[in-house]
N, C-alpha and C positions, 0 to 999 in steps of 0.2 A: 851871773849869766844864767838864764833859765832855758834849757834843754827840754822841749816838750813836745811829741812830735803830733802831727794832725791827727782829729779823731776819725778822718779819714784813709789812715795809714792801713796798709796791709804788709802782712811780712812772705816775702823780702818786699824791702822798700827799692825808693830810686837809689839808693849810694848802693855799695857792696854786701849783700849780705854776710861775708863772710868779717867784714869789719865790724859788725854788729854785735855786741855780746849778751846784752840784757834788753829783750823786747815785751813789752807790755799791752796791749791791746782789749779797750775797751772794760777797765776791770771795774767792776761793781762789786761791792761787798754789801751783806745784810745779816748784822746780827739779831735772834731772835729771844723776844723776853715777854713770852706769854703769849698771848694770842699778836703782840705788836712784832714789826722788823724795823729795825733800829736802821738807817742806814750810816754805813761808817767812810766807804769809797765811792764814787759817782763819778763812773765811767771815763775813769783815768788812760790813757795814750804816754805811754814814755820808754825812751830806750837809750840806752848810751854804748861807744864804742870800745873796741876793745883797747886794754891798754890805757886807760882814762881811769882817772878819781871822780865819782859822781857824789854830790853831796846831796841827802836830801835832808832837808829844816821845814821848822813850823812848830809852833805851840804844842806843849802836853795838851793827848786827847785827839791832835788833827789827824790821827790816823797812819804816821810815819812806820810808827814797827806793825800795824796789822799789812800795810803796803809791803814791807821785809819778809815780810814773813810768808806772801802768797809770791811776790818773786823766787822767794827759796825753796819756794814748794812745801813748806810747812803746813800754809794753808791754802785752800781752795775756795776759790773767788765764785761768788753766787754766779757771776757772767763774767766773761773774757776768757782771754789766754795767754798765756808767758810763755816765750820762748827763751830758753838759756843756751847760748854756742849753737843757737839754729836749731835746737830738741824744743819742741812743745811738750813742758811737762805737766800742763793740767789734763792732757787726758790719760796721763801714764797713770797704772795703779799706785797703790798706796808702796807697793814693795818697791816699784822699780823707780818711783821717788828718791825713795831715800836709800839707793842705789847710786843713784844720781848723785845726789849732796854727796854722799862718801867720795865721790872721785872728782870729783868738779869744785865743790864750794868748801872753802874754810871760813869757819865765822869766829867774828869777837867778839863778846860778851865785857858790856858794860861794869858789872862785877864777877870780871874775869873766867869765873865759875873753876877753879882749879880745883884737881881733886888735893884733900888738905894732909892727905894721908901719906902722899907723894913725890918723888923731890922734881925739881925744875924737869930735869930729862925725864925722870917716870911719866911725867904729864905729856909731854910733847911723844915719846915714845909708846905710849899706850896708843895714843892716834893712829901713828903708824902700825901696828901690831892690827888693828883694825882694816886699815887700807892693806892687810897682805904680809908686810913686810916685818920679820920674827927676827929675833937670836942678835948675834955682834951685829949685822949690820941694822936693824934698828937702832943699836944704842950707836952705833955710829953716824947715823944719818941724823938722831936725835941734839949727839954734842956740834954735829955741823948745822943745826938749823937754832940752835942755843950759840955759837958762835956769829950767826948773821945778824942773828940781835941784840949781839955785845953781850953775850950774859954767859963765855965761856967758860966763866968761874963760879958760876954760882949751878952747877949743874948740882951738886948735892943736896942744896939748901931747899926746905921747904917753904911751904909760900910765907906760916908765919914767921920768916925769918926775912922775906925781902920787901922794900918797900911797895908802892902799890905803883907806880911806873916800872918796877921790874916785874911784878905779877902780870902789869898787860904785854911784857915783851915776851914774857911767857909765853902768855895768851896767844900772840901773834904769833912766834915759833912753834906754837901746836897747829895752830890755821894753816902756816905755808907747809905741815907736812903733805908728804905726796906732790907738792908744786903744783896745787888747782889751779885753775886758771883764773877763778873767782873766788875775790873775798870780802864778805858781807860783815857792816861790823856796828852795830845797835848802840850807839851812846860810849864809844870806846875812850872818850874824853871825860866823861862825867864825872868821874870818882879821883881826877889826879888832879894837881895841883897845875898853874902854867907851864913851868919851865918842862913839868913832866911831860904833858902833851904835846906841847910841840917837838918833842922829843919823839913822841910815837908818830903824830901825824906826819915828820919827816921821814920816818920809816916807812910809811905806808906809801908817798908821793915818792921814795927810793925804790919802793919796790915795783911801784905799776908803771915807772918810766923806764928802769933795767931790764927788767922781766915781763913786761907786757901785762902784766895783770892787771885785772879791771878791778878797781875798787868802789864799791858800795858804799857810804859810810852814812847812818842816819842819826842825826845828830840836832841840836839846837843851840851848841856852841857857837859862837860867833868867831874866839880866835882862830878857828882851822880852815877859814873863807879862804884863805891864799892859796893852799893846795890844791883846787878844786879846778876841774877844767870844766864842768857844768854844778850848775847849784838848781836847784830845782824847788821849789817852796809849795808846803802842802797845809793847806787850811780848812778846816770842816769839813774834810774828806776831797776838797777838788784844789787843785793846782792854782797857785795864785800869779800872777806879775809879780815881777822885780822893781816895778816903781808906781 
């Protein structure tokens, strides 16, 4: 299914604004290498609802993580604007960005990125320690979000000790600290084996259908197609058909 809304959209749109979680409008990207501008996005329209798994696909190079990455406010889009939970955060400063992400967005990382020095809850607990929250009740809230992803036992263990499907559940128990409402997650299939992925991918369609959480996930796997309540295909920088 491809979810892509008109290039004549404006936010709010016709439906709810408040059903809305991720709105994108008109994004153009231009990277520069010399006197040239490379173009990498061409005025992309897309938004999905809250509570939904969005999946975006398309070849290495089409442009899928520079797309994640200006949703998440990482980066800034030569032209457009992204609204996240109804904030338009391209014209917010650089500080009040990633003010933003701290309280809103949790992301996955394709190679987990765990720190290597620290055990399952130190990782997920540092998160928290960040978003506010210090002393027993981080490490409390830490072994409670290491229990929602089955990994109640391995809170001591460091990463080199667990397989790479439990480093991403890791991963994901760091992401849902603070309970954002948004969670973004870059190739989070790539590095595992089958049985492992579907294994995280059903955690993720567990948690955006309990909890409401909108899930992002940009990917080029093929097995995680089920989960998806919109798929959205991105090719040489612009949005393709589904057939």
């Amino acid at each position: 299914m491809l979810f892509q809304s008109s290039p004549q959209s404006n936010f709010p749109h016709a439906q709810s604004a408040s059903q809305i979680s991720i709105c994108a409008e008109h994004i153009t990207m231009f990277f520069r290498s010399g006197r040239q501008e490379i173009p990498i996005l061409k005025e992309l329209n897309w938004e999905t609802n809250r509570g939904s798994i969005a999946l975006l696909m398309g070849p290495s190079g089409s442009g899928k993580t520079t797309f994640l990455s200006i949703l998440a406010g990482l980066l800034t889009p030569t032209e457009g604007n992204v609204y996240l939970l109804g904030q338009e955060i391209t014209k917010l400063s650089r500080k009040k960005r990633t003010a933003f992400r701290r309280q809103h967005i949790g992301f996955i990382f394709q190679n987990f990125n765990l720190f290597p020095a620290l055990t399952a809850a130190e990782n997920v607990e540092i998160i928290l320690n960040i978003k506010g929250l210090q002393g027993k009740q981080a490490r409390y809230e830490a072994q409670l979000l290491l229990e929602q992803v089955g990994l109640e036992l391995y809170g001591n263990q460091k990463p080199r000790d667990l397989s790479g499907g439990q480093k991403q559940r890791v991963a994901i128990a760091r992401a849902l600290a603070g309970s954002p409402p948004l969670i973004m997650a870059d190739e989070p299939t790539a590095a595992l084996d089958s049985q492992s992925g579907h294994q995280i991918t059903e955690l993720l369609r567990r948690l955006a259908k309990e909890k409401g959480t909108t899930v992002l996930i940009v990917t080029h796997d093929p097995r995680i197609q089920d989960i998806a309540d919109y798929i959205t295909y991105l090719e040489d920088g612009r949005f393709k058909p589904t057939n």
